[in-house]
VODRENRO-619217 format. One record per residue (C-alpha): residue number from 1; residue in one letter; x, y, z. Coordinates in Angstrom, 2 decimals. Example, Ala and Ser with C-alpha at 12.3 -4.5 7.8 and 13.67 -1.06 7.14 Angstrom:
  pos  code        x        y        z
    1     a    12.30    -4.50     7.80
    2     s    13.67    -1.06     7.14
***
This chain:
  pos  code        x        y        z
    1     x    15.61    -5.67   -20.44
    2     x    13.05    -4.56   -22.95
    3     x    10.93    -1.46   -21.88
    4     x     7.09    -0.85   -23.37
    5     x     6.66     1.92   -25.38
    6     x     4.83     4.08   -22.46
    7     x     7.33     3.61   -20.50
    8     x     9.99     4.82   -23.25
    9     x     7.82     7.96   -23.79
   10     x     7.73     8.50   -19.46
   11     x    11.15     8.17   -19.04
   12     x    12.05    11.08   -21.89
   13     x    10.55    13.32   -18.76
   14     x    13.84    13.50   -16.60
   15     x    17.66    12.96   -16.51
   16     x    18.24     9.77   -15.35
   17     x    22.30    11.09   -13.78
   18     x    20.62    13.73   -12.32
   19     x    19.36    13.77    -8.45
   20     x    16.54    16.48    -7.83
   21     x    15.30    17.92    -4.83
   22     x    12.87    15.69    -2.64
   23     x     9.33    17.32    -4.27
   24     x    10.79    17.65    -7.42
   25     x    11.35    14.33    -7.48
   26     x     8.20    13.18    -6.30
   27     x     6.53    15.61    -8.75
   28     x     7.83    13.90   -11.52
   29     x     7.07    10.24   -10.09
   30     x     3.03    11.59   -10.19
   31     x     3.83    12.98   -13.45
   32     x     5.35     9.53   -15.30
   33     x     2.34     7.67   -13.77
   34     x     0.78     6.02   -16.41
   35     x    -0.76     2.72   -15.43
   36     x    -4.82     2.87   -14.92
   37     x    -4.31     1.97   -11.43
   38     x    -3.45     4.29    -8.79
   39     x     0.68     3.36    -8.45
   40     x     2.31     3.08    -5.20
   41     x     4.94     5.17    -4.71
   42     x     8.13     3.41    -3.55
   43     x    10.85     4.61    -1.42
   44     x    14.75     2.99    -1.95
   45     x    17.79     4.05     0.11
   46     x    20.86     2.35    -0.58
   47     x    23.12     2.41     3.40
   48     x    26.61     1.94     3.96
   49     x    26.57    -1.44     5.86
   50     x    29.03    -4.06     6.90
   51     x    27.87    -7.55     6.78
   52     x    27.62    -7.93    10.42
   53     x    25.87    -4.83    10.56
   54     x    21.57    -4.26     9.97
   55     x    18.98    -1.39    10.41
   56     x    15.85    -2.14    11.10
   57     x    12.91    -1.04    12.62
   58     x     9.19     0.47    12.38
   59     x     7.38     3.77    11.84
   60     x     4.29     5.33    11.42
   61     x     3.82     7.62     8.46
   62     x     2.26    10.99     8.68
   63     x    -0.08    10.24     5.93
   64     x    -1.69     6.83     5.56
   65     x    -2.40     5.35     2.36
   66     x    -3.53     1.78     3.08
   67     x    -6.73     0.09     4.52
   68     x    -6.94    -1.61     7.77
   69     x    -4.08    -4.26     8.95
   70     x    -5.64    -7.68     9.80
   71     x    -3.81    -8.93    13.15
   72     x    -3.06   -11.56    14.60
   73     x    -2.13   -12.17    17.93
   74     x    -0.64   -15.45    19.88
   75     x    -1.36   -15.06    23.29
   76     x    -2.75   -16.95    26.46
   77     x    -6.30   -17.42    27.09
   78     x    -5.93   -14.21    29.73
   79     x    -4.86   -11.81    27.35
   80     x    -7.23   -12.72    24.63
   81     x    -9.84   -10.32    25.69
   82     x    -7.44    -7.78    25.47
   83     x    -6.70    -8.28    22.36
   84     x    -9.98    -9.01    20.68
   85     x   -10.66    -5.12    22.29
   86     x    -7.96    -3.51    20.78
   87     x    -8.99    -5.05    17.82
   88     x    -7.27    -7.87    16.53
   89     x    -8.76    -9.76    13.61
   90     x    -7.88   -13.60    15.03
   91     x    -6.51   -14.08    18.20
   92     x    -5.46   -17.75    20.27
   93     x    -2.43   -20.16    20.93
   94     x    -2.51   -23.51    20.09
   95     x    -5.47   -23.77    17.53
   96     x    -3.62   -20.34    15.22
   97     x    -0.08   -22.15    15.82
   98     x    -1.69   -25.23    14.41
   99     x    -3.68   -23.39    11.93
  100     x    -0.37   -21.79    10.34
  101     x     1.31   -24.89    10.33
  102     x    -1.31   -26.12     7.92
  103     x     0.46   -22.96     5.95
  104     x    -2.70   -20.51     6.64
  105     x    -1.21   -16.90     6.49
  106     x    -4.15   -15.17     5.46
  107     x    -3.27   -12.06     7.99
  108     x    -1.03    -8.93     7.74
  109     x     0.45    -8.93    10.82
  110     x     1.61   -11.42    13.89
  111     x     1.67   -10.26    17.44
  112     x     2.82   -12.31    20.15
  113     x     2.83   -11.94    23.68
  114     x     6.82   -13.34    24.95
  115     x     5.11   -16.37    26.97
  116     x     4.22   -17.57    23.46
  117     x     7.90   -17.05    21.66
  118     x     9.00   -20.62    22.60
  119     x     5.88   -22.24    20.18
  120     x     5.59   -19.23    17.93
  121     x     9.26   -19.53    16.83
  122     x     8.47   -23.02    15.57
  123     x     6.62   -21.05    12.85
  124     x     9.59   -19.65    11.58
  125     x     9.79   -21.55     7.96
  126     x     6.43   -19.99     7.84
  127     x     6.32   -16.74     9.17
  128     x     9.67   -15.72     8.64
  129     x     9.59   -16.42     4.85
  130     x     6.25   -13.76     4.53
  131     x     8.10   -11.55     7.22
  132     x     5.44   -12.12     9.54
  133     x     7.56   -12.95    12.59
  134     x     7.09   -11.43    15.44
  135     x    10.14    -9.45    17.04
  136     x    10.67    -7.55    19.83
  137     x    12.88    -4.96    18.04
  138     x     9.53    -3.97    16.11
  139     x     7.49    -4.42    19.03
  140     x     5.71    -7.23    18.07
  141     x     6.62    -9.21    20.83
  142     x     5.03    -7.74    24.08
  143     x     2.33    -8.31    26.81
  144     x     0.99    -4.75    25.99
  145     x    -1.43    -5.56    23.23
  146     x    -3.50    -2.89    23.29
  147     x    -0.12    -0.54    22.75
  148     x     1.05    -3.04    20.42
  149     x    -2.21    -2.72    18.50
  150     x    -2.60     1.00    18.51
  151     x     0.38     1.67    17.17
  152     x    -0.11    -0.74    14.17
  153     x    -3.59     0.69    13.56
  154     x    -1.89     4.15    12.85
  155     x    -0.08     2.90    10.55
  156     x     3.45     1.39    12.03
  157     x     4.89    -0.79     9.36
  158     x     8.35    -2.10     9.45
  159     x    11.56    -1.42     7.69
  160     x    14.87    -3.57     7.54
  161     x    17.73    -3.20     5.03
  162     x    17.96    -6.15     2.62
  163     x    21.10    -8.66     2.11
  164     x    22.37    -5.79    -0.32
  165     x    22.14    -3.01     2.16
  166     x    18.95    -1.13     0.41
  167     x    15.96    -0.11     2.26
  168     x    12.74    -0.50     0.08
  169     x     9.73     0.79     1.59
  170     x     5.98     1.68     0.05
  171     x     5.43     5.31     1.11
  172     x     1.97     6.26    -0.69
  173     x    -0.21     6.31    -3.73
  174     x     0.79     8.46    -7.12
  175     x    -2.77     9.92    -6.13
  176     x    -1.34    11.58    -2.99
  177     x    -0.19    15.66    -2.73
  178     x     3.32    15.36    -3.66
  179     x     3.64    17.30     0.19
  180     x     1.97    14.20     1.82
  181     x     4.59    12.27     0.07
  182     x     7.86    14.35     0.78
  183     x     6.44    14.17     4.55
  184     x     6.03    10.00     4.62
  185     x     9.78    10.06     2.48
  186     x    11.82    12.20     5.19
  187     x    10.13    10.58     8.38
  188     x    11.43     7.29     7.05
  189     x    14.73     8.78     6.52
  190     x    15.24    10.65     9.28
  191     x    14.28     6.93    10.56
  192     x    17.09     5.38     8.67
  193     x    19.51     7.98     9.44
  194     x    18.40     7.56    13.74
  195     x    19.54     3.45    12.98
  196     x    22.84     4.12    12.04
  197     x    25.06     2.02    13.94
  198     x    27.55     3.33    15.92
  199     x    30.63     1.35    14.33
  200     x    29.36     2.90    10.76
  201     x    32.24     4.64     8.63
  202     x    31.94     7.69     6.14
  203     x    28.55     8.82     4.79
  204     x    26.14     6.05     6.03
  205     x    23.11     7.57     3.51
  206     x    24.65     6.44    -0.34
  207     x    21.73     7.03    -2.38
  208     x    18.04     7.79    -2.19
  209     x    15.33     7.16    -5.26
  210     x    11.59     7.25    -5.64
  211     x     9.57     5.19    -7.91
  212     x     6.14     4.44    -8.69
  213     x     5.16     0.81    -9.32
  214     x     5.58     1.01   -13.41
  215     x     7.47     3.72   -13.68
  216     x    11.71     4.55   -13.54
  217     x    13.47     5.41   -10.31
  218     x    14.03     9.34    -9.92
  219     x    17.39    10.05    -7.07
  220     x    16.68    12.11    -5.00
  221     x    19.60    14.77    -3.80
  222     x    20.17    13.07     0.11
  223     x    21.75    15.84     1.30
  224     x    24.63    15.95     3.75
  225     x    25.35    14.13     6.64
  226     x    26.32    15.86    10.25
***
């Protein structure tokens, strides 16, 4: 793959064999930034999974770095006060479940109370595809919308391990304090580490890197495993 010549010059800034402490790492992530935009900084960790093994599941970072979350909630006519107060951006049963059928997805994030599962789950060539589906493992699924709602206004975003066992996860802006950063990276690792399941063998953690959005992936020392 050919590389530009900015990114040639950025990558002269570090070993690529070497792994460096958390903040170093980060510090040379803002460093290498060199697009006019303000990068997001990307978070990768590689897990020792079996096939018929997953993690996933959601957190809330420490330090926010992206505007508001436009939900959307399925729900019964009862409950849609509730969640027009806790602020959901479109909220119904029938007429949304239609509406995304048409292949409208213009929304960041699907809430469903579990009386609406059985109609909701007919979405799933739709909503599963975005990874807008709600599930009850990242407590999108639940009759307590106002909890449900809270939780995503601070920030809870979810995390799942992909088909090759690597976690990718945005965890700021190239603009941030390379402390804000380090904080976001080792909540979502101490996240990843908490998911482990049970049956795992030898060190679950394989490899951690940081990125920003044009520049190379820096590994980042992940330390050893109780």
């Amino acid at each position: 793959m050919s590389r530009g010549k900015k990114y040639i010059e950025t990558a002269k800034k570090y070993d690529p064999a070497n792994a460096y402490e958390l903040k170093e790492a980060l510090g040379l992530v803002k460093s290498m930034a060199y697009a006019k935009f303000d990068e997001t900084v990307d978070l990768s960790v590689k897990v020792n999974l079996k096939k018929s093994q997953s993690v996933r599941d959601t957190v809330v970072l420490p330090n926010q770095f992206k505007g508001e979350k436009r939900v959307l909630v399925f729900c019964k006519p009862e409950k849609e006060k509730e969640a027009q107060d806790a602020g959901a951006a479109f909220v119904g049963a029938d007429d949304l479940i239609d509406k995304v059928k048409g292949g409208w997805t213009d929304f960041d994030v699907a809430v469903a109370t579990p009386d609406m599962m059985k109609d909701v789950g007919k979405l799933g060539m739709i909503l599963g595809r975005k990874g807008l589906m709600p599930n009850p493992k990242t407590g999108t699924v639940t009759f307590d919308l106002k909890g449900a709602l809270t939780e995503l206004r601070k920030g809870r975003t979810e995390f799942r391990a992909d088909k090759t066992g690597v976690v990718h996860l945005a965890v700021g802006k190239v603009s941030m304090e390379a402390e804000k950063l380090a904080e976001n990276v080792q909540i979502v690792v101490g996240e990843i580490r908490r998911k482990r399941p049970i049956d795992a063998k030898g060190e679950f953690i394989r490899t951690i890197s940081v990125a920003s959005t044009m520049g190379p992936g820096i590994w980042v020392n992940a330390g050893k495993e109780d």
